[in-house]
C-alpha positions as MATLAB code, in Angstrom:
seq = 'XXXXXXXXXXXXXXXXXXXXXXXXXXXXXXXXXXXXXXXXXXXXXXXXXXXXXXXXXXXXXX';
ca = [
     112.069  114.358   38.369;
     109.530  114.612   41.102;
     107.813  118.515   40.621;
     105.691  117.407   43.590;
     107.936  116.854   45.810;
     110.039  120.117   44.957;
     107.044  122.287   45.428;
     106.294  120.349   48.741;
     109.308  121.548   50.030;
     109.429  124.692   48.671;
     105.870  125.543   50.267;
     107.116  124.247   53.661;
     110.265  126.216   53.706;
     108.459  129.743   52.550;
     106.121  128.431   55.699;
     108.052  128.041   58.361;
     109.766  131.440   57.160;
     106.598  133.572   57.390;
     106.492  131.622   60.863;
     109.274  132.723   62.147;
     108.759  136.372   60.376;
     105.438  136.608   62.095;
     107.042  135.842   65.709;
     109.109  137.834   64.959;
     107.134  140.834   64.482;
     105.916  143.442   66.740;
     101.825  142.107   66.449;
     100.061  141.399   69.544;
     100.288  138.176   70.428;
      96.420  137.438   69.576;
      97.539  138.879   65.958;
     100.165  136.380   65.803;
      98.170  133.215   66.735;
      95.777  134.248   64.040;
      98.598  134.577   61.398;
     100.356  131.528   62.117;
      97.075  128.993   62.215;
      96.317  130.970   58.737;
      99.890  129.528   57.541;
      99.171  126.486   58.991;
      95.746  125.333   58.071;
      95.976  127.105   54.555;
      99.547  126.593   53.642;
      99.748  128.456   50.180;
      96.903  130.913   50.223;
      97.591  131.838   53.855;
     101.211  131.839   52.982;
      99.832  134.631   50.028;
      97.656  136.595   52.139;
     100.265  136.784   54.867;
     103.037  137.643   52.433;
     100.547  141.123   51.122;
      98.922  141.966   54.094;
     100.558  139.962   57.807;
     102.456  141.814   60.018;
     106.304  142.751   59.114;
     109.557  141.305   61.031;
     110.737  144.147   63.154;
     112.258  147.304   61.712;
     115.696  147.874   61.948;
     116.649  151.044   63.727;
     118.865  153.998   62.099;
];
């Protein structure tokens, strides 16, 4: 079984998720920029640091 290939596409797909999540989210749009290169140029660390500390999709009202 290829494990490589697995984790390739389980990086990509928790990627383009915290993509989406930051668009999604109420940052300025300079914030957002700076997120998504981060998830782009460092896939799994910026995916990490994004995942503790980005901005958050926005909040569903009550």
């Amino acid at each position: 079984m290829e494990y490589a290939g697995i984790g390739g596409l389980l990086v990509l797909a928790l990627n383009i998720w915290a993509i989406i999540s930051i668009l999604g989210s109420g940052a300025t749009t300079g914030s957002k920029v700076l997120w998504t290169l981060l998830v782009l140029i460092l896939p799994v660390i910026g995916f990490i640091i994004w995942f503790v500390a980005g901005p958050r999709g926005k909040a569903a009202s009550i």
